[in-house]
Every structure is written in C-alpha cells, then in structure tokens.
mmJSON file of the N, C-alpha and C atoms, coordinates in Angstrom:
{"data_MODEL":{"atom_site":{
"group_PDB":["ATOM","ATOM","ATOM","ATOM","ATOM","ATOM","ATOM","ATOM","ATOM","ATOM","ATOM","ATOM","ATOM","ATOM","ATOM","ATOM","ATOM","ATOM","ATOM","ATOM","ATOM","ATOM","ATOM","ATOM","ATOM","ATOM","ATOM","ATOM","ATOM","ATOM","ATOM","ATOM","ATOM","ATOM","ATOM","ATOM","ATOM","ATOM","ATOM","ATOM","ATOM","ATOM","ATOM","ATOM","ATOM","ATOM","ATOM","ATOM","ATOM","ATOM","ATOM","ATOM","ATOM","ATOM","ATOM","ATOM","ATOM","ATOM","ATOM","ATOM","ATOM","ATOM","ATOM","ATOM","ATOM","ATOM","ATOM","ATOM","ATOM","ATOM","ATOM","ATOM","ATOM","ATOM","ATOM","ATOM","ATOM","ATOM","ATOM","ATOM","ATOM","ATOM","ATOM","ATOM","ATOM","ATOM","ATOM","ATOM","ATOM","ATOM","ATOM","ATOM","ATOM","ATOM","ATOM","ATOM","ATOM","ATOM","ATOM","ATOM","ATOM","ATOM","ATOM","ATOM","ATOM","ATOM","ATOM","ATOM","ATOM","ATOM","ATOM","ATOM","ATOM","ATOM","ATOM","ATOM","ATOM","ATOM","ATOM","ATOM","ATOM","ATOM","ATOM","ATOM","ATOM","ATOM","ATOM","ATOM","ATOM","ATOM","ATOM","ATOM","ATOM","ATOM","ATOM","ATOM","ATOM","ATOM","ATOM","ATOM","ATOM","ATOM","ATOM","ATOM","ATOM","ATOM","ATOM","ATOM","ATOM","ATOM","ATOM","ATOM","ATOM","ATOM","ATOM","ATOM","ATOM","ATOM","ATOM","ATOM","ATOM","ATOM","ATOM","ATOM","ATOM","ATOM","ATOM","ATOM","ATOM","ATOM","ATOM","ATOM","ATOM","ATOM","ATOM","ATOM","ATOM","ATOM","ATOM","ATOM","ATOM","ATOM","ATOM","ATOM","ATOM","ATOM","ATOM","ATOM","ATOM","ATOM","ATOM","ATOM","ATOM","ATOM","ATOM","ATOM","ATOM","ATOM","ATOM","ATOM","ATOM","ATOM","ATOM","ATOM","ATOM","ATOM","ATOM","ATOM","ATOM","ATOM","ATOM","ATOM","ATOM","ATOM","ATOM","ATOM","ATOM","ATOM","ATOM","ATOM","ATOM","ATOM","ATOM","ATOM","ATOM","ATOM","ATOM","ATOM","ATOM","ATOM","ATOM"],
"id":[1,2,3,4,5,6,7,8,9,10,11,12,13,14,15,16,17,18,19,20,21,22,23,24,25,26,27,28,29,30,31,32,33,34,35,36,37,38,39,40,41,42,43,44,45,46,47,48,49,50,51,52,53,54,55,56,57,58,59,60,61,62,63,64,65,66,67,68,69,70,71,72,73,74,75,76,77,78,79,80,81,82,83,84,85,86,87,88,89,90,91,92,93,94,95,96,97,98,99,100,101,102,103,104,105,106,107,108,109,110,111,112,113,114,115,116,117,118,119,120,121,122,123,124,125,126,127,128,129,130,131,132,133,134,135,136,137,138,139,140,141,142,143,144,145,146,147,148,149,150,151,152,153,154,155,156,157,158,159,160,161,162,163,164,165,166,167,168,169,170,171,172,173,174,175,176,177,178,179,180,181,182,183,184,185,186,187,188,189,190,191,192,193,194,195,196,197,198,199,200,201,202,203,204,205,206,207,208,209,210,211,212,213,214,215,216,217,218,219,220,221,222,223,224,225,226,227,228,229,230,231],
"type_symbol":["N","C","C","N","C","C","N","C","C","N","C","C","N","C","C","N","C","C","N","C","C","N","C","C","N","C","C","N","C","C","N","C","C","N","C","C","N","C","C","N","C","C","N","C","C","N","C","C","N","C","C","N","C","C","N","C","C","N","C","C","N","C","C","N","C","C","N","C","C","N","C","C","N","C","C","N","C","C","N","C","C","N","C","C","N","C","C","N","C","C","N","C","C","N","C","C","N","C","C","N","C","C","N","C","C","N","C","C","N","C","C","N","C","C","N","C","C","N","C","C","N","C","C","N","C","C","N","C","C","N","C","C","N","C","C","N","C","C","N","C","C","N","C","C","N","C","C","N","C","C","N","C","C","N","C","C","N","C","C","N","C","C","N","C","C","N","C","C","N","C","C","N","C","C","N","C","C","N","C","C","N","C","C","N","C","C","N","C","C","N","C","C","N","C","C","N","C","C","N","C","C","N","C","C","N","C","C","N","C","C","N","C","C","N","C","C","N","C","C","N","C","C","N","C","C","N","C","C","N","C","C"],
"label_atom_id":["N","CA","C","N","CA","C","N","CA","C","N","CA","C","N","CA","C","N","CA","C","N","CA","C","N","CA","C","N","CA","C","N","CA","C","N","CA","C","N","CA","C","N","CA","C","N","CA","C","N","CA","C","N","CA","C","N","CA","C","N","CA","C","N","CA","C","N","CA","C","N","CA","C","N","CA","C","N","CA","C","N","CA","C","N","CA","C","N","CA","C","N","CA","C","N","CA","C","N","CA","C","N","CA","C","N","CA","C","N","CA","C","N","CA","C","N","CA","C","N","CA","C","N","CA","C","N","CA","C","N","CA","C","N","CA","C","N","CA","C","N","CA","C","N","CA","C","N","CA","C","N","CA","C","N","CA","C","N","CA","C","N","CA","C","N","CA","C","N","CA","C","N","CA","C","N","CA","C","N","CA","C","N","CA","C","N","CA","C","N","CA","C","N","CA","C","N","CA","C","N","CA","C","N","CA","C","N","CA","C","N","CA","C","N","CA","C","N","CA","C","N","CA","C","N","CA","C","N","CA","C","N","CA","C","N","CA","C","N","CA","C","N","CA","C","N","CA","C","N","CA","C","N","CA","C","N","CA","C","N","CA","C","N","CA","C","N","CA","C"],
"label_alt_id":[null,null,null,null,null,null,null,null,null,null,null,null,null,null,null,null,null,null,null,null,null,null,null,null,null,null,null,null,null,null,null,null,null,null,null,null,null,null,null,null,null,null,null,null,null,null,null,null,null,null,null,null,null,null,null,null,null,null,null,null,null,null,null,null,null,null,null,null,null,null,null,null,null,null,null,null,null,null,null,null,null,null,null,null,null,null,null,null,null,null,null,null,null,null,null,null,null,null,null,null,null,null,null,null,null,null,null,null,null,null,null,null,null,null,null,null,null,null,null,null,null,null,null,null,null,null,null,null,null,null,null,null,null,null,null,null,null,null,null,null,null,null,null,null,null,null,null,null,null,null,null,null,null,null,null,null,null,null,null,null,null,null,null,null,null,null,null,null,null,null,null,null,null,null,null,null,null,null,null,null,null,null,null,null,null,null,null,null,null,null,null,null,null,null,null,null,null,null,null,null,null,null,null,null,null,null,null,null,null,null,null,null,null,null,null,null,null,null,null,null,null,null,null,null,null,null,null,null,null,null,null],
"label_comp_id":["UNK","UNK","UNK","UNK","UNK","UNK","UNK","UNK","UNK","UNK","UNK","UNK","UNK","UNK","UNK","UNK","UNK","UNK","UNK","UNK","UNK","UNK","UNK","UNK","UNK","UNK","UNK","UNK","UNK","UNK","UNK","UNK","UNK","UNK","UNK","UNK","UNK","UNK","UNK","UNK","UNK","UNK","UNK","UNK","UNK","UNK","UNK","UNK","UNK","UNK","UNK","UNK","UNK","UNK","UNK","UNK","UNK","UNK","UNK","UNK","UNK","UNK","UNK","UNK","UNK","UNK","UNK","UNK","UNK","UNK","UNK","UNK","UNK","UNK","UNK","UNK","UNK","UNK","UNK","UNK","UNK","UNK","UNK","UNK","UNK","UNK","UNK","UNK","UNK","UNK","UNK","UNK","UNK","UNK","UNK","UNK","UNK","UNK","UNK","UNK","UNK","UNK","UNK","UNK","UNK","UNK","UNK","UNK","UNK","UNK","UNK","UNK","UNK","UNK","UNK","UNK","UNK","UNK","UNK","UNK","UNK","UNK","UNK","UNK","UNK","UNK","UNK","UNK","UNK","UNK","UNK","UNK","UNK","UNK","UNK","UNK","UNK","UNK","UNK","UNK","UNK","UNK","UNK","UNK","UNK","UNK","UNK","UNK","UNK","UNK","UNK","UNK","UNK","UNK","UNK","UNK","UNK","UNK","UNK","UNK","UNK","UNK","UNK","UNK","UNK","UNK","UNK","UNK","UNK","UNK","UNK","UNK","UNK","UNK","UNK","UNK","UNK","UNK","UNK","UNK","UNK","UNK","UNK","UNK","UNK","UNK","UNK","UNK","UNK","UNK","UNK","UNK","UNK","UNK","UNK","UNK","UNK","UNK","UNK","UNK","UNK","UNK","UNK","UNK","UNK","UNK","UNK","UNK","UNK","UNK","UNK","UNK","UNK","UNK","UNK","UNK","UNK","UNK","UNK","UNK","UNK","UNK","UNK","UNK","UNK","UNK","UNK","UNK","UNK","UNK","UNK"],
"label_asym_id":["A","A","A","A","A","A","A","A","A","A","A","A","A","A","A","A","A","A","A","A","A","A","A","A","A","A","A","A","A","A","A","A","A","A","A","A","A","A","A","A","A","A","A","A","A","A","A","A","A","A","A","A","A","A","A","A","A","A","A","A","A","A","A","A","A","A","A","A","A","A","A","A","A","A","A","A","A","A","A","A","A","A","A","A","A","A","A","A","A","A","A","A","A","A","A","A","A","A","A","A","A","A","A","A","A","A","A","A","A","A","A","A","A","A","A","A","A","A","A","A","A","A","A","A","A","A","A","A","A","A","A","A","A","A","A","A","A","A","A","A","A","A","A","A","A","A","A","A","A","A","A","A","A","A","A","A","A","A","A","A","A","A","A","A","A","A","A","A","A","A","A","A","A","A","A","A","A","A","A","A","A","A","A","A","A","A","A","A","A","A","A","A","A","A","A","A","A","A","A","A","A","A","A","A","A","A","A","A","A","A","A","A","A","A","A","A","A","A","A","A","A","A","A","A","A","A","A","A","A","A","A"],
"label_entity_id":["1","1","1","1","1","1","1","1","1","1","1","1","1","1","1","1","1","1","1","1","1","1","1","1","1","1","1","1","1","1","1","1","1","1","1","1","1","1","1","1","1","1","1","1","1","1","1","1","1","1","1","1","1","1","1","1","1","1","1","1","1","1","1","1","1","1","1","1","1","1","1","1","1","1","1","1","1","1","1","1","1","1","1","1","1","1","1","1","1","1","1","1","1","1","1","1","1","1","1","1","1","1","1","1","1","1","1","1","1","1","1","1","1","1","1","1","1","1","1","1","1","1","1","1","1","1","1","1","1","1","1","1","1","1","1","1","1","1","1","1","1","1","1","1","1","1","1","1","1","1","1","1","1","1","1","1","1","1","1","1","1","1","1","1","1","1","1","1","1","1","1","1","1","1","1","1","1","1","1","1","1","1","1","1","1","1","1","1","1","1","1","1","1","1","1","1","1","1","1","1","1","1","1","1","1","1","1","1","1","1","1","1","1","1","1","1","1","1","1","1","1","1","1","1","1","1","1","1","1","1","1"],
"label_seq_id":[1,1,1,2,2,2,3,3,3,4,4,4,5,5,5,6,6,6,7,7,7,8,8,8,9,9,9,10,10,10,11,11,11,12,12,12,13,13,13,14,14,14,15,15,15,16,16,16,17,17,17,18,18,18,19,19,19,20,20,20,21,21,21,22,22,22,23,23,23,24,24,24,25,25,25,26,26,26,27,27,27,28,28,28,29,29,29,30,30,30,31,31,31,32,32,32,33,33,33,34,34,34,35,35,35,36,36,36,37,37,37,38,38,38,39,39,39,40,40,40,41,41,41,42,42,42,43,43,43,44,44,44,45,45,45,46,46,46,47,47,47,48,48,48,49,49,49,50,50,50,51,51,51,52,52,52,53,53,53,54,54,54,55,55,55,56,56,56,57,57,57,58,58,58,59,59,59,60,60,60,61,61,61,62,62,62,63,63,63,64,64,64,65,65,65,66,66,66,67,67,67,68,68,68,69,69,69,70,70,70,71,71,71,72,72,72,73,73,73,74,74,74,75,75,75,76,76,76,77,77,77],
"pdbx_PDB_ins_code":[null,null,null,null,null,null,null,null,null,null,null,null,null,null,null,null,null,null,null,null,null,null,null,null,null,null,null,null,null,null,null,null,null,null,null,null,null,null,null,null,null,null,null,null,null,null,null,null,null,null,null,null,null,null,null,null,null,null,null,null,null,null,null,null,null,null,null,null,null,null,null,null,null,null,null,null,null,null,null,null,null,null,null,null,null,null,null,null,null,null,null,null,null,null,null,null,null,null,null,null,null,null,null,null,null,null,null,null,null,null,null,null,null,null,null,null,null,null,null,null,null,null,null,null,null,null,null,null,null,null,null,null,null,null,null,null,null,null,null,null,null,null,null,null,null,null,null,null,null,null,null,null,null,null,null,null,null,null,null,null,null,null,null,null,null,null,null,null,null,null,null,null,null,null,null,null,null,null,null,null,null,null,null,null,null,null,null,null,null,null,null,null,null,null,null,null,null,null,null,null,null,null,null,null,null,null,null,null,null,null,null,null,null,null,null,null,null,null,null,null,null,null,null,null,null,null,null,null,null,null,null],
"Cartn_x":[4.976,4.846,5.786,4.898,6.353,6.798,7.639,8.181,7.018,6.102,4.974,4.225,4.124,3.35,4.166,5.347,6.153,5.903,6.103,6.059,7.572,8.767,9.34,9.929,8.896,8.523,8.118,8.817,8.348,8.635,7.167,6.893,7.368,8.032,8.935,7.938,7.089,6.384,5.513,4.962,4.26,4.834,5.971,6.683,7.818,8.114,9.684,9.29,10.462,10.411,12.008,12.192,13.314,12.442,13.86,13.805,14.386,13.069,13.574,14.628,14.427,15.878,17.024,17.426,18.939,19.054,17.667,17.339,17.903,18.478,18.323,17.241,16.973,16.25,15.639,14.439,13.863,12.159,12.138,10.792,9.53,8.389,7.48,7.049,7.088,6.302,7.864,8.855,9.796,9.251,9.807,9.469,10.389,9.823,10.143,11.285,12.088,13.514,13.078,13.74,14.254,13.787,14.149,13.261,12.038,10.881,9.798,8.989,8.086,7.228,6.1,4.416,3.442,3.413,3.048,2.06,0.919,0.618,-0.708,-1.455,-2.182,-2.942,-4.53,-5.603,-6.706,-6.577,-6.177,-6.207,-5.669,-4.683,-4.538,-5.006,-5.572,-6.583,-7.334,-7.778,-8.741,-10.425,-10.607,-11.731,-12.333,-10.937,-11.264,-11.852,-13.348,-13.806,-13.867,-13.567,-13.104,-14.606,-15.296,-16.433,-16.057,-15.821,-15.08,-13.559,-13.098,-11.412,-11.305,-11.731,-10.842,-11.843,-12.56,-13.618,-13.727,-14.043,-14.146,-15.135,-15.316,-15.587,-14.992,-15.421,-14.569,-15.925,-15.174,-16.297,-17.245,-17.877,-18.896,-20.015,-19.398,-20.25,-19.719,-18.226,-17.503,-16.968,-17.214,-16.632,-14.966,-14.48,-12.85,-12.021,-10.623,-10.055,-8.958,-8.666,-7.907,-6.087,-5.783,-4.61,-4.479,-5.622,-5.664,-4.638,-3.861,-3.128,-4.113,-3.947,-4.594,-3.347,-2.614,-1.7,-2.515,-3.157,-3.974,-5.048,-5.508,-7.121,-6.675,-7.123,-7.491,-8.17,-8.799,-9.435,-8.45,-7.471,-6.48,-5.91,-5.898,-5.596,-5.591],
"Cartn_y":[5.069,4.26,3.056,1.886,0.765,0.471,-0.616,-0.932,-1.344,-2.348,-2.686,-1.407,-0.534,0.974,1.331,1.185,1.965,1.305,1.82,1.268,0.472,1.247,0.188,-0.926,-1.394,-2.972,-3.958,-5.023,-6.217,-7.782,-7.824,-9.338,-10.04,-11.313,-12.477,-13.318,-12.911,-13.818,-12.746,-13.282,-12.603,-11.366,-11.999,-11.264,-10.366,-10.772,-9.744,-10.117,-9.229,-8.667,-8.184,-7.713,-6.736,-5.521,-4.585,-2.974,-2.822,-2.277,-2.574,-1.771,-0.56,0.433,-0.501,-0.827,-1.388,-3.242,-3.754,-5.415,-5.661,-5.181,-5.764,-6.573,-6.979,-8.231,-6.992,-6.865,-5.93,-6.912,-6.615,-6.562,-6.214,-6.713,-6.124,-4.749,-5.235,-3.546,-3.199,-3.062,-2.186,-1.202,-0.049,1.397,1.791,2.728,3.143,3.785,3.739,4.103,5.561,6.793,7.932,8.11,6.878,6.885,6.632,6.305,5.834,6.619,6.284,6.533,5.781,6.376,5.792,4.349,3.809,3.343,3.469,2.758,3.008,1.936,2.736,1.499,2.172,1.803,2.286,3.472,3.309,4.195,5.274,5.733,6.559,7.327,6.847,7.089,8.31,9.581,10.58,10.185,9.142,8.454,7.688,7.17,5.705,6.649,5.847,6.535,4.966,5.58,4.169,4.162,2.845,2.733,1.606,1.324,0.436,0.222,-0.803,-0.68,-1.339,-2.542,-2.58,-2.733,-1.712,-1.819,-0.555,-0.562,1.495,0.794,2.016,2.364,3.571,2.686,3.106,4.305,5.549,6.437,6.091,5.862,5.351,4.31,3.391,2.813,1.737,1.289,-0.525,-0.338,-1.788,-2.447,-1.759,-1.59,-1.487,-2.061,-2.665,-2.565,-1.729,-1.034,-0.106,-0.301,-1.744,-1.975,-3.342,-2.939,-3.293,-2.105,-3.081,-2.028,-1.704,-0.899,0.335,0.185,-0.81,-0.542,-0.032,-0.725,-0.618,-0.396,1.257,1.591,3.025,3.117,3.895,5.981,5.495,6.617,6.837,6.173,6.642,8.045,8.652,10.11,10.316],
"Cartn_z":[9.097,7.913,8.004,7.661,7.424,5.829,5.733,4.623,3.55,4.419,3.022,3.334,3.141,2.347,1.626,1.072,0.468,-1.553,-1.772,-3.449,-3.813,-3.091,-3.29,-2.641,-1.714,-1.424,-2.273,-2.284,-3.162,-1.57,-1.612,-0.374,-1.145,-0.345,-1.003,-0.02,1.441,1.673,3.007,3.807,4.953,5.578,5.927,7.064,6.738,5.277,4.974,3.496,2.949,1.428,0.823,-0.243,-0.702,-0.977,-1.307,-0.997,-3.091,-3.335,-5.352,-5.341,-4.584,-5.133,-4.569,-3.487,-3.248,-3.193,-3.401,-3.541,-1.89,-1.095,0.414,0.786,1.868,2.59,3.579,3.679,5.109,5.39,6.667,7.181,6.774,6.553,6.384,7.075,8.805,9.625,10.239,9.887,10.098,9.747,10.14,9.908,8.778,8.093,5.903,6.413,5.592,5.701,5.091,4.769,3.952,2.632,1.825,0.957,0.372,1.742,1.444,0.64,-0.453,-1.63,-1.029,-0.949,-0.821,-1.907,-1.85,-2.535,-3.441,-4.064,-4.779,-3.993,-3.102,-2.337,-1.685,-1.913,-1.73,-1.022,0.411,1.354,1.316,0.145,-0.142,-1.538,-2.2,-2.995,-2.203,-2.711,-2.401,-2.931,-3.716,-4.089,-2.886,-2.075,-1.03,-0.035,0.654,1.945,2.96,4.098,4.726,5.288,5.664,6.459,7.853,8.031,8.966,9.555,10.083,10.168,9.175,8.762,7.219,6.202,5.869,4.571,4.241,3.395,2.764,1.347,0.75,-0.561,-1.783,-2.991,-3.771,-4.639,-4.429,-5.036,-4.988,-3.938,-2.919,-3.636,-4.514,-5.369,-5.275,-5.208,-4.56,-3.601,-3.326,-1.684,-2.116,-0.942,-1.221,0.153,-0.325,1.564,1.427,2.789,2.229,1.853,2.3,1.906,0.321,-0.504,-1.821,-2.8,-3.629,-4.524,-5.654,-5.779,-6.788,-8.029,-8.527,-9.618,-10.825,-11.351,-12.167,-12.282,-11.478,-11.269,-11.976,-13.039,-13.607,-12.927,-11.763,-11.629,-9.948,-9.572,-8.878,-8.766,-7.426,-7.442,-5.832],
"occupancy":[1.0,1.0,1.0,1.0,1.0,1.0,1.0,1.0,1.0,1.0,1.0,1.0,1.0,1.0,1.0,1.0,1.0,1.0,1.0,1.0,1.0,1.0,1.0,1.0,1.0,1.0,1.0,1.0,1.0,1.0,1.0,1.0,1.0,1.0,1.0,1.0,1.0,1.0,1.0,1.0,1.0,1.0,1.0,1.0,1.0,1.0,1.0,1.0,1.0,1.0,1.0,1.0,1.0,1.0,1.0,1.0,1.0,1.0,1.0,1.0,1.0,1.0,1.0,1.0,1.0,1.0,1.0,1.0,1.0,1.0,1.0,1.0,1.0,1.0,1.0,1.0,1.0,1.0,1.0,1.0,1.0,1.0,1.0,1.0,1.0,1.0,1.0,1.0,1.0,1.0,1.0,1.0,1.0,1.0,1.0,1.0,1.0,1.0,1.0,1.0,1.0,1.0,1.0,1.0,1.0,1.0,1.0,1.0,1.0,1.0,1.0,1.0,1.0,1.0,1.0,1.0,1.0,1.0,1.0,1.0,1.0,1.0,1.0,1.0,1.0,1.0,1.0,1.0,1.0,1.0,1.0,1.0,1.0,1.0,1.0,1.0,1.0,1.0,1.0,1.0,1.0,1.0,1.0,1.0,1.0,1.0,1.0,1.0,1.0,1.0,1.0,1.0,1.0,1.0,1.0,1.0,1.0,1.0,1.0,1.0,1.0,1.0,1.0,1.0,1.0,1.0,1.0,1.0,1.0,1.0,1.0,1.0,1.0,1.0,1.0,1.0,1.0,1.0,1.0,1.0,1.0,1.0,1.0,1.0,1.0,1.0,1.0,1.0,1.0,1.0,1.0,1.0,1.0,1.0,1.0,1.0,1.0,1.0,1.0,1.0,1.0,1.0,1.0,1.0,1.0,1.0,1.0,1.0,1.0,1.0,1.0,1.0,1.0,1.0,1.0,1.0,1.0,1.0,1.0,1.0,1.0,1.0,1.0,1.0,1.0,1.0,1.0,1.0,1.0,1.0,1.0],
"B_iso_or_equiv":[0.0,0.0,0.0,0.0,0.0,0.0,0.0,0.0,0.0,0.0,0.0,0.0,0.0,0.0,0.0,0.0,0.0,0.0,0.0,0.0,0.0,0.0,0.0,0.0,0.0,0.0,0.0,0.0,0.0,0.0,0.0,0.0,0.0,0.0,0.0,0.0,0.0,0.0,0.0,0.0,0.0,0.0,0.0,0.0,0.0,0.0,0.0,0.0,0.0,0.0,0.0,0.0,0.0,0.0,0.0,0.0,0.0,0.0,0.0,0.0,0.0,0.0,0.0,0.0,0.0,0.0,0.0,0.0,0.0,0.0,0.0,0.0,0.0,0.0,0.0,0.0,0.0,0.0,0.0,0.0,0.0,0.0,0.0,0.0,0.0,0.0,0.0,0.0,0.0,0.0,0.0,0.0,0.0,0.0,0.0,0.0,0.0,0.0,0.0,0.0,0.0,0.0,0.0,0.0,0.0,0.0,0.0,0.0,0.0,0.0,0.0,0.0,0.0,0.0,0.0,0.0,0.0,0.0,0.0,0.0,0.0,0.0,0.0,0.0,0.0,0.0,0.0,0.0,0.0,0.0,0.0,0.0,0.0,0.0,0.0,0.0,0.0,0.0,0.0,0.0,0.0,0.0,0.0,0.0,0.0,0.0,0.0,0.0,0.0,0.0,0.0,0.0,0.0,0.0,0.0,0.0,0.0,0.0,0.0,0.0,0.0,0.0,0.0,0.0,0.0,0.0,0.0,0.0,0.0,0.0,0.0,0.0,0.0,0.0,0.0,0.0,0.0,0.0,0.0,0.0,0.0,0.0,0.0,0.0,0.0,0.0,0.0,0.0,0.0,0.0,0.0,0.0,0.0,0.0,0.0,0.0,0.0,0.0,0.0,0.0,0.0,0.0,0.0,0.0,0.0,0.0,0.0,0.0,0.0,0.0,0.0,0.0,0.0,0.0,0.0,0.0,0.0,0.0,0.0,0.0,0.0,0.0,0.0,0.0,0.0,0.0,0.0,0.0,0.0,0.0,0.0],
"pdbx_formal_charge":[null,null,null,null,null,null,null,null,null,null,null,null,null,null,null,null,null,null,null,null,null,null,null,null,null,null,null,null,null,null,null,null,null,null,null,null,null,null,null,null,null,null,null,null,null,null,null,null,null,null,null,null,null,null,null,null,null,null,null,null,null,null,null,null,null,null,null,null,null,null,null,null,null,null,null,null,null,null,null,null,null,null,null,null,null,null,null,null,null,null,null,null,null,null,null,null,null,null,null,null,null,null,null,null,null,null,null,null,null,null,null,null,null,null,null,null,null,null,null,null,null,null,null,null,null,null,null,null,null,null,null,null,null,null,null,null,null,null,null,null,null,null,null,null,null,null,null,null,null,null,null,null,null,null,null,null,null,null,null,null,null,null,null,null,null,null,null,null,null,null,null,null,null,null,null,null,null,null,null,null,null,null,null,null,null,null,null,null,null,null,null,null,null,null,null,null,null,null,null,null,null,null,null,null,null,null,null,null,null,null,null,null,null,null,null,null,null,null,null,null,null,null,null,null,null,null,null,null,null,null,null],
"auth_seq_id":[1,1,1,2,2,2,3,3,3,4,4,4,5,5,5,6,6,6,7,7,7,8,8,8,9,9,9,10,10,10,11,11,11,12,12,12,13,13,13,14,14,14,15,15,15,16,16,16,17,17,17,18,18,18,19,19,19,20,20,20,21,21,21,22,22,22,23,23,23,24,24,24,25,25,25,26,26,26,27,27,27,28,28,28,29,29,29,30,30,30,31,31,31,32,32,32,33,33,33,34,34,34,35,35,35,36,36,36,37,37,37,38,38,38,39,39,39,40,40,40,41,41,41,42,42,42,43,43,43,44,44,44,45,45,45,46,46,46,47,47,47,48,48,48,49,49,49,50,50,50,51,51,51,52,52,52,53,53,53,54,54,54,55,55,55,56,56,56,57,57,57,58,58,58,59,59,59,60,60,60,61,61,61,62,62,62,63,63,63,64,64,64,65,65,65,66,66,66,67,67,67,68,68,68,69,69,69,70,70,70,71,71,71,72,72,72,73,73,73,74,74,74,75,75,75,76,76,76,77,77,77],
"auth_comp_id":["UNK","UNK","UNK","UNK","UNK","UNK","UNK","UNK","UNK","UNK","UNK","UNK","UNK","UNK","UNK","UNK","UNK","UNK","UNK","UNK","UNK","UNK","UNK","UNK","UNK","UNK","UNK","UNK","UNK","UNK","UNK","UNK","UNK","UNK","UNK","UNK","UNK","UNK","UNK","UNK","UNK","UNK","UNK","UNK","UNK","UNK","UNK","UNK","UNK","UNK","UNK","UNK","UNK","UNK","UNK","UNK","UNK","UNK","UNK","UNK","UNK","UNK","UNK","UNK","UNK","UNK","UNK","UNK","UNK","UNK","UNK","UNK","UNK","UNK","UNK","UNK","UNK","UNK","UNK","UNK","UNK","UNK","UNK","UNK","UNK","UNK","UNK","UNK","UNK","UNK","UNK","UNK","UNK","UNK","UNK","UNK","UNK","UNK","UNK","UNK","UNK","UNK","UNK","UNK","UNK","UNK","UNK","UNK","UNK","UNK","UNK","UNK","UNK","UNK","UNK","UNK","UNK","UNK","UNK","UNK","UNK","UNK","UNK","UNK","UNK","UNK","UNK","UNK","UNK","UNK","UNK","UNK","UNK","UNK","UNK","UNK","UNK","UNK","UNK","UNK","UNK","UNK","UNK","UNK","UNK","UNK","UNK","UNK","UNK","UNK","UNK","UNK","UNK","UNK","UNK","UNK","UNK","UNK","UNK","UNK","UNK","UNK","UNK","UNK","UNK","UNK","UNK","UNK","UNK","UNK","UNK","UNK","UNK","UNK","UNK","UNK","UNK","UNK","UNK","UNK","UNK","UNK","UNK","UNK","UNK","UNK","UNK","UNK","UNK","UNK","UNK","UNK","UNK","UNK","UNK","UNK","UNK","UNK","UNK","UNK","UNK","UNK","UNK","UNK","UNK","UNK","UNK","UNK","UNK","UNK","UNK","UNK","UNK","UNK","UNK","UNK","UNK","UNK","UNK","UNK","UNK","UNK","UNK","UNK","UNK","UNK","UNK","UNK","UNK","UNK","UNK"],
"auth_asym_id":["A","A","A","A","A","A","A","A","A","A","A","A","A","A","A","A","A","A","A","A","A","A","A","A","A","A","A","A","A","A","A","A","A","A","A","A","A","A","A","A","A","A","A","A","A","A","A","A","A","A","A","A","A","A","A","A","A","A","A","A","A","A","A","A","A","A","A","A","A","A","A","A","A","A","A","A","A","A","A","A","A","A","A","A","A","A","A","A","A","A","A","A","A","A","A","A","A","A","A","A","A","A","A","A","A","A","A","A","A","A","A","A","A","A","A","A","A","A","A","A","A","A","A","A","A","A","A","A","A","A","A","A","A","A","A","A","A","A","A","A","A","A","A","A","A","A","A","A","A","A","A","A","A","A","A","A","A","A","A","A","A","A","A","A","A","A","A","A","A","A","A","A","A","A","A","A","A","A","A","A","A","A","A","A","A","A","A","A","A","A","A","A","A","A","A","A","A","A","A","A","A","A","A","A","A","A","A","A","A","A","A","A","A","A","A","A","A","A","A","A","A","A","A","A","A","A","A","A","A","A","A"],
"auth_atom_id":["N","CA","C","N","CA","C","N","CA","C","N","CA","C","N","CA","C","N","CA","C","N","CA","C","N","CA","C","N","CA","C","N","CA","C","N","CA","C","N","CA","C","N","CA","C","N","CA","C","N","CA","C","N","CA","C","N","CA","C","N","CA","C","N","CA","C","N","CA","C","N","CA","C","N","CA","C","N","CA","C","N","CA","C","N","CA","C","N","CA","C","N","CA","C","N","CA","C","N","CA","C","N","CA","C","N","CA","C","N","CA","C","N","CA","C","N","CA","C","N","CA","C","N","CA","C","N","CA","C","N","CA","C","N","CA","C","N","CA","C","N","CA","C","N","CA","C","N","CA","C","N","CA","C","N","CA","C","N","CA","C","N","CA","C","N","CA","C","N","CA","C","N","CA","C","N","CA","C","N","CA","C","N","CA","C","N","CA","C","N","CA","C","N","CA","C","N","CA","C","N","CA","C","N","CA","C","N","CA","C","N","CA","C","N","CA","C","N","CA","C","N","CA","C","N","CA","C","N","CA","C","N","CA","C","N","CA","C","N","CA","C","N","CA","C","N","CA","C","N","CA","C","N","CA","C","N","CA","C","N","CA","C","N","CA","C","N","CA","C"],
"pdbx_PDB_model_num":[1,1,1,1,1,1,1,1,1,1,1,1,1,1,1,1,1,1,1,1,1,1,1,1,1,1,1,1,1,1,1,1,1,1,1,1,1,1,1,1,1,1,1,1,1,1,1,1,1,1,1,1,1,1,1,1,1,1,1,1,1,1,1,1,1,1,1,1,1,1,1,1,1,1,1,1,1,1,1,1,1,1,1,1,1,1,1,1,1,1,1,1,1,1,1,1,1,1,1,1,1,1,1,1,1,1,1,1,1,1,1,1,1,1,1,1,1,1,1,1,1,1,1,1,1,1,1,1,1,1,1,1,1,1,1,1,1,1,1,1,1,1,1,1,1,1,1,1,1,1,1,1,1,1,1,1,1,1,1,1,1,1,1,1,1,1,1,1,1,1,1,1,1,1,1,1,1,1,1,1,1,1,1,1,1,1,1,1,1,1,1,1,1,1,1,1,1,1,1,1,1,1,1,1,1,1,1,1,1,1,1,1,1,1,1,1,1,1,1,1,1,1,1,1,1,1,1,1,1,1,1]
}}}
C-alpha cells in the first residue's frame, strides 16, 4: 500500500501530500507507514467489480474507476 490509499493522505499536488495525523510532507507512492487506514475509494468498496485495469462497475449498473473516492456514496461497504 502507498501513502495516497491511506485516508489520512491529503495531495497538496501530483507527486506528494501531508500525513493529517502528524501534517508532515510525504510522497504520494511511498509505501503507508504503521498507521495506514484504507480509504474510501471504489476499489475497495465490496459493491466495486473491476472490468478492466482501470474501469469497474458500481453494483453493476455505473461506470466506476477504481481509485475514485467514495466520500460521499452512500451505499459504500
């Protein structure tokens, strides 16, 4: 897992970000420190079925990609 899968990642731009629990400066694909937390991000969704390398569907009825955040999807699980 890297840093952007983690939830507490916040991108400041492409390539790097801060860490919300300690506000440090890290990498995007560094590898998740100890405290990594998924995400809410399609691909981990049990709804998301992947059909391609980056396309899936969402309870097999919408397009989905699988590194879209899911903050606010309701039927998330």
């Amino acid at each position: 897992m890297n840093h952007y899968d983690c939830k507490y990642y916040l991108n400041t731009d492409v390539f790097k970000g801060l860490c919300k629990r300690d506000k440090s400066s890290i990498n995007a694909d560094d590898q998740a420190c100890e405290n990594f937390v998924n995400a809410r991000k399609c691909k981990y969704c049990s709804n998301f079925t992947l059909i391609s390398t980056d396309l899936g569907t969402c309870m097999n009825k919408y397009d989905a990609y699988p590194e879209m955040s899911a903050v606010t999807c309701n039927e998330f699980s």
